[in-house]
C-alpha positions as CSV (number, residue, x, y, z in Angstrom):
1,X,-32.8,-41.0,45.3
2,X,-36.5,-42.3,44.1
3,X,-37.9,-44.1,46.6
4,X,-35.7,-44.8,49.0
5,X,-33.9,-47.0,46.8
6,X,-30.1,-46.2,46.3
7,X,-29.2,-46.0,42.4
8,X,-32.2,-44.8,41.0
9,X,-31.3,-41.6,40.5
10,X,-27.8,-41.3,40.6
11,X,-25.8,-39.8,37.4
12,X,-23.8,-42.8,37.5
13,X,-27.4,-45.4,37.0
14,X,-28.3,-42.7,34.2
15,X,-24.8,-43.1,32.5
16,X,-24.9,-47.1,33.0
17,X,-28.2,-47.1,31.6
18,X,-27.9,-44.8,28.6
19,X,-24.4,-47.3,27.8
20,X,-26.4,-50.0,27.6
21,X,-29.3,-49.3,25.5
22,X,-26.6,-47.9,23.2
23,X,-25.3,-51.3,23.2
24,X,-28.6,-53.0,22.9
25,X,-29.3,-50.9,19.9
26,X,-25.6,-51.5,18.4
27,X,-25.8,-55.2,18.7
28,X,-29.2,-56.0,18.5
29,X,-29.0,-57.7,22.4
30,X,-32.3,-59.2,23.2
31,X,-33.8,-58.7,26.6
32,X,-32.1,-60.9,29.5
33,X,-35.4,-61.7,31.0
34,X,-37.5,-63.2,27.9
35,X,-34.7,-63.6,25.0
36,X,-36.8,-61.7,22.7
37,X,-35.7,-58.5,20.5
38,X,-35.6,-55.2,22.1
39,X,-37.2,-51.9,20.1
40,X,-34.8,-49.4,21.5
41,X,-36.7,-46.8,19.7
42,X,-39.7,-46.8,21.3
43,X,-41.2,-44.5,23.8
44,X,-40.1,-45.3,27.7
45,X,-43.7,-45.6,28.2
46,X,-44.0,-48.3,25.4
47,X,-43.9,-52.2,27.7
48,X,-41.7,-53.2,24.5
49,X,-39.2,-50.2,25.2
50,X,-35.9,-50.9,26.6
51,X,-35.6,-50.7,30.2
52,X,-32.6,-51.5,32.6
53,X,-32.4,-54.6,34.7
54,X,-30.3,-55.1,37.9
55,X,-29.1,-58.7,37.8
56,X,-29.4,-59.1,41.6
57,X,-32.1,-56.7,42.6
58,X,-30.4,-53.8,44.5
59,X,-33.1,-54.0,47.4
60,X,-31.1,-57.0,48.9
61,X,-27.9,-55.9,47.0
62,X,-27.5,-51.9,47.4
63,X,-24.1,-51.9,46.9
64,X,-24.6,-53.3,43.6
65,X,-26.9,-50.4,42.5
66,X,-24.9,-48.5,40.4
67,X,-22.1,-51.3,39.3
68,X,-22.2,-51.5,35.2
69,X,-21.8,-55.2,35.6
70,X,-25.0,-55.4,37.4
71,X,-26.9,-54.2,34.1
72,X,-28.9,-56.7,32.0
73,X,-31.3,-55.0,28.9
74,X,-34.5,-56.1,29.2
75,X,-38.1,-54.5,27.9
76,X,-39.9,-52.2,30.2
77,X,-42.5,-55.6,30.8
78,X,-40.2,-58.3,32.1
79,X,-38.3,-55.7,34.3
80,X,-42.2,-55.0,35.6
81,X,-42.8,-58.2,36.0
82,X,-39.8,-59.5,37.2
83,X,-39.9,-56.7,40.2
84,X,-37.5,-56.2,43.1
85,X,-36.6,-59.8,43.3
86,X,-33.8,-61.8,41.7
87,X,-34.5,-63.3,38.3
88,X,-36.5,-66.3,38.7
89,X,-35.0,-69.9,37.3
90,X,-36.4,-71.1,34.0
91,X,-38.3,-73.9,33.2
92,X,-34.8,-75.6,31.6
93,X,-34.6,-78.1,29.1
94,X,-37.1,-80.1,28.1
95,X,-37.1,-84.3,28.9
96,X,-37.3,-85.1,24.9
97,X,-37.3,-83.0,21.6
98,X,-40.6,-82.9,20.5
């Protein structure tokens, strides 16, 4: 377990995550977070690479930690940025077309 945090380390987090990024790769999803295309070819280390998101975060949710249906692909970035939380809202639809 990496810090404390149940499902970070688990073989069953690993196999989730290597699933997904298949996926990603198969069917060109974007990232969850940003709706931009995902490189799934680039290093980890890359903040473009693909990286797995937990829908609800599994600080507040820990029995979601390791549930497939939890998993969102998202770049290494937005997961960063997004953090432990939740997703945040967007900004919705705008008041006129411009």
């Amino acid at each position: 377990m990496a810090g404390g945090v149940p499902g970070r380390s688990t073989a069953a987090h690993r196999k989730n995550r290597a699933e997904l990024k298949a996926l990603t790769a198969e069917h060109n999803l974007p990232c969850a977070l940003c709706g931009q295309p995902i490189d799934t070819t680039l290093h980890h280390n890359d903040p473009n690479a693909f990286a797995y998101d937990h829908v609800k975060s599994i600080q507040t949710h820990p029995e979601l930690a390791d549930d497939p249906t939890n998993g969102q692909p998202s770049h290494k970035r937005c997961n960063e940025n997004k953090g432990a939380g939740d997703a945040r809202p967007g900004l919705g639809d705008p008041s006129e077309v411009w």
